[in-house]
FILOMI-930517 format. One record per residue: x, y negated, z negated of N, C-alpha, C, CB in turn; residue in one letter. Coordinates in steps of 0.1 Angstrom, whole numbers, plus 5000, padded with zeros to 4 digits. Last residue first. Glycine has a CB too. Layout:
<rs>
XYZXYZXYZXYZA ...
</rs>
This chain:
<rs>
135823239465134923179459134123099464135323149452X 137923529474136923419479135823359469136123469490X 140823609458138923619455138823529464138023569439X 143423579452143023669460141323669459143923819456X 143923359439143123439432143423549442141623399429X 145323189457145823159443145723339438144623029434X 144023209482146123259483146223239468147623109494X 141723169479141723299485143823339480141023279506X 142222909473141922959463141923149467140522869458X 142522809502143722809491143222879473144322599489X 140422839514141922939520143022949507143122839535X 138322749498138522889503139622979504138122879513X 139722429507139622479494139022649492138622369487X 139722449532141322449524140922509519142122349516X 136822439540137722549542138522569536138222549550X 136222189530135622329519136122419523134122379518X 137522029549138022039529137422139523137421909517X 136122079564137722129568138222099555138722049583X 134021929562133422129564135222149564132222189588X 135021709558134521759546134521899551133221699540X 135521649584136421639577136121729568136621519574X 132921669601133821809600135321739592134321889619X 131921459588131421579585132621689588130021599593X 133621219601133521249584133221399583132221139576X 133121259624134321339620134121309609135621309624X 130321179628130821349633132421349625131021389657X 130420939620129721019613130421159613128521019616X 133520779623132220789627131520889621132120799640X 136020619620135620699629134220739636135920779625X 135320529591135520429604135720489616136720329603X 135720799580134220729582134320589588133520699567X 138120829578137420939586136120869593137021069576X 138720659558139520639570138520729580141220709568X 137520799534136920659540137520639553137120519530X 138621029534137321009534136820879543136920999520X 141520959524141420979538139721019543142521099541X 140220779500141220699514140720779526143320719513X 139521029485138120879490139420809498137320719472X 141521159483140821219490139321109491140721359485X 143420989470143620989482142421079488145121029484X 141920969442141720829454142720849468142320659447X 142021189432140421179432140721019446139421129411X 144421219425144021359436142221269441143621599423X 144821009411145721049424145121109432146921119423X 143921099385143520989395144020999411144220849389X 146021299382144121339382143621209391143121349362X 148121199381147721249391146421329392148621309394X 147821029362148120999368147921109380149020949364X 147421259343146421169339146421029357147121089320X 149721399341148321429344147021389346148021479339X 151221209334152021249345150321319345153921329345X 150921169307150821039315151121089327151720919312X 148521429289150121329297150121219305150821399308X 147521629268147221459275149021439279146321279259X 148721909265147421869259147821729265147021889241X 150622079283151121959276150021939266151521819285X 148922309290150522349283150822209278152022399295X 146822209303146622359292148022349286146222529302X 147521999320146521979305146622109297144721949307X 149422109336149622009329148921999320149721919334X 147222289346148322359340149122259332149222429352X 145322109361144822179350146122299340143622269359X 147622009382146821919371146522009356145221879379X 147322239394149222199388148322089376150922069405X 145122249403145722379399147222309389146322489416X 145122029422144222069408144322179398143122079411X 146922059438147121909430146021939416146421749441X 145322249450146822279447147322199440147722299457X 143522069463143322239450144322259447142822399453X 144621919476143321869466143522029455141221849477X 145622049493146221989491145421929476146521919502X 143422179511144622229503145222159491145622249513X 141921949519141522029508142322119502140522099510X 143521829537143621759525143021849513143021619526X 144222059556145222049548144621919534146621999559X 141222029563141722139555142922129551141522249560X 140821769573140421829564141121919555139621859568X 142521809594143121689585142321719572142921509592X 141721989610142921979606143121889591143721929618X 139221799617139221969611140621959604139222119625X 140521589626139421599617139521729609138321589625X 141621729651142721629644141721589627143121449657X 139621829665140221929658141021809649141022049667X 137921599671137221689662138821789659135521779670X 139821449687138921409675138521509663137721369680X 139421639709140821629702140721529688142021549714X 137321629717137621759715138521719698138821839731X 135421329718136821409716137121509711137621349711X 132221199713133521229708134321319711133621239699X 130820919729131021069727132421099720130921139741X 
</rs>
């Protein structure tokens, strides 16, 4: 059985990584619109795509339930943090 304290440390860990994922993709897509190809965009386009398969895959030696509310706590970030960019829910 799993742990209150599982599932929020999950939740949590989600949504700061989905923050963290849109705010890395926001600065990404501003590096390609003002430099055109960089080594500093190019590098952290990779970046954004293999820490969120690390802390994915870390979640999933846990177990099913927290992979899932990992991801439901990355579609949150990504909500909260596009709600603080745009002021829009998307």
């Amino acid at each position: 059985m799993i742990s209150l304290l599982m599932i929020g440390i999950s939740l949590v860990c989600g949504i700061a990584l989905g923050a963290v994922f849109f705010w890395a993709l926001k600065l990404n897509s501003d590096l390609y619109v003002s430099e055109g190809f960089s080594w500093t965009g190019l590098i952290l386009h990779i970046g954004r795509f293999g820490l969120v398969g690390s802390v994915f895959w870390v979640m999933s030696n846990f177990g099913a339930l927290p992979l899932l509310i990992c991801f439901g706590g990355f579609l949150i970030g990504r909500v909260v943090f596009m709600k603080l960019i745009t002021g829009v829910i998307v």
